[in-house]
C-alpha positions in Angstrom: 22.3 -9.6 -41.2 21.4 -8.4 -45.0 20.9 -11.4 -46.9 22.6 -10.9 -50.2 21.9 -13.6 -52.4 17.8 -12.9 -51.5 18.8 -9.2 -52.5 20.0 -11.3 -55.8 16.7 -13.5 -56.1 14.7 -10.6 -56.1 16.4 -8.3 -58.7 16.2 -11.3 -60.9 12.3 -11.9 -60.7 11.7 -8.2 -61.1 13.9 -8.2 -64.0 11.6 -10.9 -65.2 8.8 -9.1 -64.7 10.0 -6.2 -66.5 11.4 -4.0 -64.3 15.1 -2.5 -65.8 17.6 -2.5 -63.3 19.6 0.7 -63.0 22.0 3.2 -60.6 20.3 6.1 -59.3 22.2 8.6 -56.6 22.4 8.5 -53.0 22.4 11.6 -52.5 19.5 14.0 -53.3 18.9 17.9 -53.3 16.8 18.9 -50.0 13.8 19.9 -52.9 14.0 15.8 -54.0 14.4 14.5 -50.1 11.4 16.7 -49.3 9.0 15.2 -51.5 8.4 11.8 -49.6 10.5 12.4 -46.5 7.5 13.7 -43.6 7.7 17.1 -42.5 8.9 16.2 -39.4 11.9 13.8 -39.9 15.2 15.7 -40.3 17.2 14.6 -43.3 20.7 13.5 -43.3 22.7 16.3 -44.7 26.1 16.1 -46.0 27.0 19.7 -46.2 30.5 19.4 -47.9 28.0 18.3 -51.3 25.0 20.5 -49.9 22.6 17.2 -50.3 20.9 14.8 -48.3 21.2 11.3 -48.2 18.6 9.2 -49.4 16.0 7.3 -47.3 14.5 5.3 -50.2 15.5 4.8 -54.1 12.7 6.4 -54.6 14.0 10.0 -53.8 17.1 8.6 -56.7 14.8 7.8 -59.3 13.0 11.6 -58.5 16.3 13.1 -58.7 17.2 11.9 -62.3 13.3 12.1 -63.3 13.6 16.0 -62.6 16.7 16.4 -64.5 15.2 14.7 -67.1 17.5 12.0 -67.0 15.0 8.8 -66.8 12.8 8.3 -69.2 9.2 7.2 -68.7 9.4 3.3 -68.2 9.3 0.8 -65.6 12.5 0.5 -62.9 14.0 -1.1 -60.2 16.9 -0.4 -58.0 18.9 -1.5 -54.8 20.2 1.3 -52.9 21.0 1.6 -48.9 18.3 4.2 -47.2 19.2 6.5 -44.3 16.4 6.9 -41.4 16.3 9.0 -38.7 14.4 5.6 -37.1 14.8 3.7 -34.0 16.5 0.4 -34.2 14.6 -2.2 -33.4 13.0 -5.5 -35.2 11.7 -4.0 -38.0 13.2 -0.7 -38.0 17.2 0.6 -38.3 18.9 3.8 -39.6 20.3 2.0 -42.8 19.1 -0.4 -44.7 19.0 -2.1 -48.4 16.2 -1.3 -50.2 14.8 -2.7 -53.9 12.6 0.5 -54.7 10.3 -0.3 -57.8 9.0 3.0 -59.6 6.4 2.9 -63.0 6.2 6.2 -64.8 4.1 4.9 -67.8 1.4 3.1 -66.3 -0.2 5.0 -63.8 -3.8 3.7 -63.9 -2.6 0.1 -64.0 0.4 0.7 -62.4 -0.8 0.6 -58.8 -2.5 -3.0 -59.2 0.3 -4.2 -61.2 3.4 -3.5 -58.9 1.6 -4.9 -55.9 0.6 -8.1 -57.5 4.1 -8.2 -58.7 5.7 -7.6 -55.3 2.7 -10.1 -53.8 4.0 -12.4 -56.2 7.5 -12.1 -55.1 6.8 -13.0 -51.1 4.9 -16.1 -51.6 8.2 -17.0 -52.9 9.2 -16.5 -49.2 5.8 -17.3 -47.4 3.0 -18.7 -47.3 0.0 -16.5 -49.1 -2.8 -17.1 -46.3 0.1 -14.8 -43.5 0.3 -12.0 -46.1 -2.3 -9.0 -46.6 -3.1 -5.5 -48.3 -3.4 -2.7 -45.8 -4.8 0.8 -47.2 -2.8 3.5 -46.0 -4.2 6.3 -46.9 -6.2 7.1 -49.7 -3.3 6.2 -52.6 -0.7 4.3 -50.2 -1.2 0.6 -49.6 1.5 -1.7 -47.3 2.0 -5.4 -47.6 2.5 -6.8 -44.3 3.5 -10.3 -43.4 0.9 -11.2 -40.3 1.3 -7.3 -38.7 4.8 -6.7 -40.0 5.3 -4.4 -42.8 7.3 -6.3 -45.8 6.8 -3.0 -48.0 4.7 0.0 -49.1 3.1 0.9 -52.6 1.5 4.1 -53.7 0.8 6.7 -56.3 2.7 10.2 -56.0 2.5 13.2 -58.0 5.3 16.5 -57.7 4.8 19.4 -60.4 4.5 17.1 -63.5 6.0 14.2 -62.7 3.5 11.0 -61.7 4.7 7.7 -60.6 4.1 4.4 -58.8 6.2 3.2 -56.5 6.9 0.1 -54.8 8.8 -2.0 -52.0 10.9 -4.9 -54.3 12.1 -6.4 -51.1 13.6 -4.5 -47.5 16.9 -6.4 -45.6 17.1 -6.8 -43.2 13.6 -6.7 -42.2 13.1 -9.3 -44.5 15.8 -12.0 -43.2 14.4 -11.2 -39.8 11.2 -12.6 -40.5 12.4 -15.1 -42.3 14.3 -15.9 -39.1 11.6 -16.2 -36.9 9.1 -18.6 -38.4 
């Protein structure tokens, strides 16, 4: 079950830590959904609109970035993502998602929304069960013990750059929670 009022505590402590709250879409042009879905996941397509649902708020914040409708700055929003996943403990087809994104600090930016997000889960639990895992060369997870609470990472398409960042994932999160 999403837990609401945790979706609430965390859009408050990023607020506090300086990340503006706003709307994005959820629904993206296949060109936006392409950048971070993989190759080989098929989108969700709603063909009356000719545009895909969106697995993250990532692909929102994109979408308004490339029609120059988001300034450079630091953001946060909660939308529902659409997977092609199984369903299982950690995994579902849709899900609410706080996405993070920093377009102004990119060198910094990385450090600075992990920390942040760090920050935010000892809220929940206990520092010595959470960990960094590099994922790649610029993608990094936070896992709780071996589950994944959220992933981070640098992106760049054409000339836009960005960091992005998990804020908090339910019901993954909740599920946890649940069983310690």
């Amino acid at each position: 079950m999403i837990d609401y009022n945790l979706l609430n505590k965390a859009i408050d402590f990023y607020s506090e830590k300086g990340y503006q709250r706003i709307e994005v879409p959820w629904m993206v042009t296949e060109e936006v959904d392409s950048i971070t879905r993989p190759k080989d996941v098929k989108p969700f397509v709603v063909n009356e609109k000719n545009k895909n649902l969106i697995a993250s708020g990532e692909q929102g914040f994109l979408y308004l970035m490339m029609k120059g409708q988001l300034p450079p700055g630091k953001y946060q929003t909660l939308t529902p993502c659409f997977r092609n996943d199984i369903h299982d403990f950690e995994h579902s087809k849709q899900f609410m998602k706080i996405e993070l994104i920093n377009t102004i600090s990119i060198v910094e930016g990385i450090s600075e929304i992990m920390s942040a997000s760090l920050e935010f889960f000892e809220t929940i639990f206990d520092l010595k069960d959470l960990k960094f895992i590099l994922n790649g060369n610029t993608e990094y997870d936070i896992n709780f013990k071996d589950i994944e609470l959220g992933s981070y990472g640098y992106r760049k398409y054409k000339h836009l750059e960005w960091i992005y960042g998990t804020g908090l994932a339910e019901p993954r999160t909740s599920r946890i929670i649940k069983q310690i």
